[in-house]
N, C-alpha and C positions, 0 to 999 in steps of 0.2 A: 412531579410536574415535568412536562417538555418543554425543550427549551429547542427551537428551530431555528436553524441558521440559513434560510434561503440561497443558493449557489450563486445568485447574484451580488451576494454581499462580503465576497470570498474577497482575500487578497487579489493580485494579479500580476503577471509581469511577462511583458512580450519582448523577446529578444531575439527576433529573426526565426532564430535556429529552434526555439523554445516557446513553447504556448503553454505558462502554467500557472495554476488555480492553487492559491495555498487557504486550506480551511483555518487555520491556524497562523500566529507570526511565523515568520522566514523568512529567512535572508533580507533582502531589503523592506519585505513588509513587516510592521510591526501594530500590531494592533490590542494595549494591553488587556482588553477586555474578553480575548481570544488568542491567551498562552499555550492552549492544549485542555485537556480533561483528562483527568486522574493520572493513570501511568499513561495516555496519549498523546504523542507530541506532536504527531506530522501527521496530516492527510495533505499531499500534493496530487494533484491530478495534471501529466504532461503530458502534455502532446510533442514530439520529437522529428523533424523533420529528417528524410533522407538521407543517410549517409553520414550524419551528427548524432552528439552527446555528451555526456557528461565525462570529461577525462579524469585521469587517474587521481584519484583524491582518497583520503583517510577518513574513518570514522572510529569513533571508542564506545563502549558502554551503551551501547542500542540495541534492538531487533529492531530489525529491516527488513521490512515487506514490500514486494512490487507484484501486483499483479495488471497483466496483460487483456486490454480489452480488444484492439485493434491490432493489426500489424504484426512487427519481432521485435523485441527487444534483445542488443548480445548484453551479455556478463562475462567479463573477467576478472579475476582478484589475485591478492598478491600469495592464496593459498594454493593457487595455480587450477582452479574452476575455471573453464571456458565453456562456455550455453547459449542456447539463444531459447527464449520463453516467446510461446505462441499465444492467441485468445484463449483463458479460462487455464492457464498456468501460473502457478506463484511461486516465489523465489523468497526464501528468508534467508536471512544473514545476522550472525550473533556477533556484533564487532566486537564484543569483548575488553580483550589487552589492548587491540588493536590489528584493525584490517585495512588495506589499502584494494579498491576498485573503481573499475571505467562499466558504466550503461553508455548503451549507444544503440542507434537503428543501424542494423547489418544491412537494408534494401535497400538500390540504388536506385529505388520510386516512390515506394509509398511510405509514408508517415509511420511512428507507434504513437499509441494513447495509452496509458496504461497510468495507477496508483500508484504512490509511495506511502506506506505507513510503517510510520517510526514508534516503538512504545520504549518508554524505559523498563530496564532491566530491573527483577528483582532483585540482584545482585552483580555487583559490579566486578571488573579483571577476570572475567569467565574467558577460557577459551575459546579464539574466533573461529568460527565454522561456517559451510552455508550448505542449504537444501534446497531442491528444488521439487514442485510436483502438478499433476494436471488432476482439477476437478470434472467430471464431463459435466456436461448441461445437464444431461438428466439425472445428476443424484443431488439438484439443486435446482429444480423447476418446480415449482410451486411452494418452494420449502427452503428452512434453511438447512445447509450444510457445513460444519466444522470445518475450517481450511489450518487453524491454526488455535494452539491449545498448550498447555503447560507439560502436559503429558503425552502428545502427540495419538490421543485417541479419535478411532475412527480412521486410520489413517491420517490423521492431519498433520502438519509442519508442527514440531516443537519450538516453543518459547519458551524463552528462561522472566514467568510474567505471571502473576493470577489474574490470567485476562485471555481471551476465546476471541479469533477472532471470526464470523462467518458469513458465510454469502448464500445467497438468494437470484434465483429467476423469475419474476413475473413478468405477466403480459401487460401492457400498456393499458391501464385499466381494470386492469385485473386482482385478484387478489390469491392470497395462501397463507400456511399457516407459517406466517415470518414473525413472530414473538418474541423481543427482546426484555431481559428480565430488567430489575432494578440496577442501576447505577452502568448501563449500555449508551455508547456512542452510537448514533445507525446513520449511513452515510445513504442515501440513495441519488445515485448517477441521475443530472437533467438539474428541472428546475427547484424541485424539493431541497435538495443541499444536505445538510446535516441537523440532527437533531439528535438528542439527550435527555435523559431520563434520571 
């Protein structure tokens, strides 16, 4: 069965600096009927004004995903990573023991828009790390593509997860061969939202 979660029924919370969509509880939102799904805790979708972001804070026992839909988003950490992720780039981070980083928008104009997905670890006190890498548009237009995977095949980002996570390019109307199997989150950007299988 599906179970769809329309993007207008998402959390919310505007803070100036911060325009963001939580699929799930966070932070201030808590909605018990929408804790997460299986090992998935966070879909944030943020939008990030010019020259802000998120300061230096800690995370434990996560993979952390951001990918960039708009804009730059920087990264810094306390493993001493400095990046900036462009459109159709993503960045995981295995906070492990424990890692401490700052996102933020490096441009003095224009906004970032980009995801946050949190999964829990298969295991926990893993060494913290982080990777970063770029999918192009065409080895995921019409199709899905591997971004992230247990075993980092295909080139994808590893997780410490038995969970894949992948992206896709369609045309507004259009269609391809995006197929997610049994017991799949599928998030798609606009007004569809989220749905589960």
């Amino acid at each position: 069965m599906i179970t769809v979660r329309p993007a207008s029924e998402r959390g919310h919370g505007q803070h100036g600096w911060l325009n963001t969509h939580h699929t799930f509880s966070f932070s201030d939102y808590h909605d018990p009927r929408h804790m997460g799904f299986r090992v998935l805790r966070v879909i944030n979708e943020d939008r990030v004004q010019a020259g802000r972001g998120f300061g230096m804070h800690g995370h434990r026992d996560m993979e952390i995903i951001s990918y960039v839909l708009e804009g730059a988003l920087g990264h810094k950490d306390s493993l001493g990573n400095g990046s900036v992720l462009r459109p159709g780039e993503f960045q995981c981070m295995t906070a492990g023991t424990g890692i401490r980083h700052r996102e933020f928008n490096p441009s003095e104009s224009e906004p970032v828009h980009f995801y946050q997905i949190w999964l829990l670890p298969k295991q926990q006190g893993l060494p913290p790390r982080y990777d970063q890498r770029a999918f192009p548009e065409e080895e995921r237009r019409g199709k899905l593509r591997v971004v992230a995977s247990p075993d980092g095949w295909d080139g994808s980002l590893t997780i410490h997860q038995d969970a894949e996570v992948l992206l896709a390019s369609l045309a507004a109307g259009g269609a391809g061969d995006a197929r997610a199997g049994t017991g799949a989150a599928c998030l798609a950007p606009g007004p569809a939202g989220v749905g589960s299988t």
